[in-house]
C-alpha positions in Angstrom: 0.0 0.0 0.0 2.6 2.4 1.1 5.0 1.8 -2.3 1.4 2.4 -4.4 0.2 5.5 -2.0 3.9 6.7 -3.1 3.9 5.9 -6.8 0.6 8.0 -6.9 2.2 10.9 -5.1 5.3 10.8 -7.6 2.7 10.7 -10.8 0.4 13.4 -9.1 3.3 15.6 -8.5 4.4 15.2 -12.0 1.5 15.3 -13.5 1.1 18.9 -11.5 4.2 20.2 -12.3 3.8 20.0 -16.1 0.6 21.4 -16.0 1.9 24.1 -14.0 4.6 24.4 -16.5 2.0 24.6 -19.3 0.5 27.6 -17.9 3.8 29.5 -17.6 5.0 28.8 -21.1 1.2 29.9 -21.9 1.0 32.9 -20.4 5.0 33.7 -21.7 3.5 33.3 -24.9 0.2 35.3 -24.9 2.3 38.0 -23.0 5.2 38.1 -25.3 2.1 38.1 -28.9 0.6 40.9 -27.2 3.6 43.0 -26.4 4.3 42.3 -30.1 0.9 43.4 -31.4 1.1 46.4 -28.9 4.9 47.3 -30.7 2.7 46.8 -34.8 2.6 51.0 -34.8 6.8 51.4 -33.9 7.0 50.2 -37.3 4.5 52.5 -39.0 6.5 55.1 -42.1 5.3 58.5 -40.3 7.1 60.1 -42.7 3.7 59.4 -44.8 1.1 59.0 -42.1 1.0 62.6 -40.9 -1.7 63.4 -43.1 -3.8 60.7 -42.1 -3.3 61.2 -38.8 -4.4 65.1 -39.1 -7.1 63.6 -41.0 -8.3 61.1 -38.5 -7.9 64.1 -35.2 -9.9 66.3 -37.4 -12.3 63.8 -38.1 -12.3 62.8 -34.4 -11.7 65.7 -32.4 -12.9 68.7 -34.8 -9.7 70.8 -34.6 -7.2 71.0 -37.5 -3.4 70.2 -36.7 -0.9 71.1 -39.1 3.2 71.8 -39.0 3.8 67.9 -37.2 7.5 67.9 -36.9 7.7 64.1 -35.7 5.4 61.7 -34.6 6.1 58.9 -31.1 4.5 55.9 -30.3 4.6 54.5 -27.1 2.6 51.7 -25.7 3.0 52.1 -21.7 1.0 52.8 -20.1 -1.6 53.2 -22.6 -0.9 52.8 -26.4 -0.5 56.6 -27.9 0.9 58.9 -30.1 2.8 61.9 -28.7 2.8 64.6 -31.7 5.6 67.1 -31.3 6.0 70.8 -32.4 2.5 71.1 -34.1 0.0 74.2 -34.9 -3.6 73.8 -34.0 -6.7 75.7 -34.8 -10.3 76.1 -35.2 -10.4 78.9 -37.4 -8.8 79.0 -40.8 -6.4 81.8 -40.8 -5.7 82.1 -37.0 -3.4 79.5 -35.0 -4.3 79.1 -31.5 -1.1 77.7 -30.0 1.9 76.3 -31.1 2.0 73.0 -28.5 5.7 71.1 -27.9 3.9 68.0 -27.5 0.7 66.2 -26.7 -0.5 63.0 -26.4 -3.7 61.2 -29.1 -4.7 58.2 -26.9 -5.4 55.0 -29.3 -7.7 52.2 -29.1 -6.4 48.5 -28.6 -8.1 47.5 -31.5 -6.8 47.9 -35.1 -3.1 48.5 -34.1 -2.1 46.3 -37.0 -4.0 48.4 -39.9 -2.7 51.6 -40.0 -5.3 53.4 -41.6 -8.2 51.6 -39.1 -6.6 52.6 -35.7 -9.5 54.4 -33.4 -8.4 57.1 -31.5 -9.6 57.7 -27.9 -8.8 61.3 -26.5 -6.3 63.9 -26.6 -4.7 65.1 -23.8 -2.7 67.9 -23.3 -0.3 69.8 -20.4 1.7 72.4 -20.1 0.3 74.4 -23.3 -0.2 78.3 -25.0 -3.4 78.6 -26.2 -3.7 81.9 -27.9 -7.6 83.4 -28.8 -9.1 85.9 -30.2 -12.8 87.3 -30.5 -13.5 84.6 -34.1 -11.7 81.8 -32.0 -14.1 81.9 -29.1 -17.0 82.1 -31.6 -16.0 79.5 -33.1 -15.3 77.2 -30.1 -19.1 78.4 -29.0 -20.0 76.4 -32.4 -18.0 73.7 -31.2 -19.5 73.4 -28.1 -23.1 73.7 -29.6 -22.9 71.6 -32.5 -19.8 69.4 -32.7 -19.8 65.9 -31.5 -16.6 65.3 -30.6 -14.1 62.6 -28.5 -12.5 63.8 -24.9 -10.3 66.6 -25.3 -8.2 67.0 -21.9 -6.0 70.0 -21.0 -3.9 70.3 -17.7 -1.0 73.1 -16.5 -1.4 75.4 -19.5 -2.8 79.1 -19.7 -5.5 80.8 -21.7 -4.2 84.2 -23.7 -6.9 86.4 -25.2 -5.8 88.7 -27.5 -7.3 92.1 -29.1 -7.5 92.2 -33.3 -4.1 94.3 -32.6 -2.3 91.3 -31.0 -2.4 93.3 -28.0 -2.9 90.4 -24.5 -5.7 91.7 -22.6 -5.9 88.4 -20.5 -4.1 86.1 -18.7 -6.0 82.8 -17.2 -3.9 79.5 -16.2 -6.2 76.7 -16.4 -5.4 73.7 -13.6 -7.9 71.2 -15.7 -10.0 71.5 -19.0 -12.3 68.8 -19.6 -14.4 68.5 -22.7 -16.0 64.9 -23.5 -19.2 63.2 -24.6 -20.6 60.7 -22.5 -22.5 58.6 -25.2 -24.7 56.5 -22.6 -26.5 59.5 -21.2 -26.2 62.1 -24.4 -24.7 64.3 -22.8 -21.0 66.9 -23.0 -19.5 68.3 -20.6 -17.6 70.9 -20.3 -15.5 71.2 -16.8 -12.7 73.5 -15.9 -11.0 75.0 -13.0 -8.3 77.7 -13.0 -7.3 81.2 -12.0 -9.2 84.3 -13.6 -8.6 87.6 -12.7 -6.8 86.4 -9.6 -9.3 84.1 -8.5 -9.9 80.7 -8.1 -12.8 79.2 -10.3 -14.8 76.2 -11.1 -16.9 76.0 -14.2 -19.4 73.5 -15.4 -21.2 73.1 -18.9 -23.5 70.4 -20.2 -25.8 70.0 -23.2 -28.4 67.3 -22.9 -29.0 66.0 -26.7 -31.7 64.0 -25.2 -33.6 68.3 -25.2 -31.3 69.6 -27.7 -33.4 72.8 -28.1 
């Protein structure tokens, strides 16, 4: 009984550790393909997907980014682009800042077909965004009719600016956050910042469920 009760301990323990190796080769492997399918974009030719890109954000985000000097990926934390040295606007004619970088947040799906990825949001820090009297008009349009994906801003400071380029106003903005929230039909607009030497808090939303 004994030499039995031990042969069945010996099988039982090998049979566990090769299933228990199984499952570590397993997950090396599903780790190590989607690492790989997460890299697919390093290997994109930005030299010819700028335009696409602008394309896509303007299709996406309803702004219009022109001037990219180079285009990142990175995939930690989150898959993304990081656009550098870029123009943006809303207003032909009139660039609202000049940005050193900001980040266009991807979807995990489609990373393999270029021209199919899905973008997510845009976030931004530590920015210049310059306006004048058309720009706000114009961003009222946005707000009103545009349906858009998040737009997120942190750190940067609002400039407002007379038809003679002369700065009338100085705001820093701690958070700007400008998203749709599809299951309630609903955007929001929330930021916080300093205005006239005062703290502030301000909240916008337009129900599409009363449009009117």
């Amino acid at each position: 009984m004994n030499y039995k009760s031990k042969k069945n301990k010996s099988k039982n323990l090998k049979y566990k550790n090769y299933y228990q190796f199984k499952i570590i080769i397993s997950s090396i492997i599903i780790l190590f393909s989607f690492l790989i399918y997460l890299s697919i974009p390093f290997f994109y030719n930005y030299d010819t997907y700028d335009k696409a890109l602008k394309n896509k954000i303007n299709q996406d985000f309803k702004i219009n980014v022109m001037n990219i000097k180079k285009i990142e990926y990175k995939f930690l934390p989150k898959p993304h682009f990081i656009i550098q040295d870029s123009i943006i606007n809303l207003t032909e004619g009139n660039n609202i800042s000049k940005i050193d970088k900001f980040k266009v947040y991807v979807d995990l799906k489609n990373l393999h077909k270029i021209n199919e990825i899905q973008l997510k949001k845009i976030v931004v820090n530590k920015a210049n965004l310059k306006f004048k009297y058309p720009d706000l008009i114009s961003f009222h349009q946005h707000l009103q009719k545009k349906i858009t994906k998040p737009i997120y801003i942190y750190n940067s400071n609002f400039f407002y600016y007379t038809k003679d380029e002369k700065n009338i106003l100085i705001s820093p903005i701690k958070k700007f956050k400008y998203f749709i929230d599809k299951k309630n039909r609903k955007k929001y607009l929330n930021t916080s910042g300093i205005l006239f030497g005062t703290d502030y808090k301000f909240s916008w939303i337009k129900d599409y469920n009363k449009p009117n």
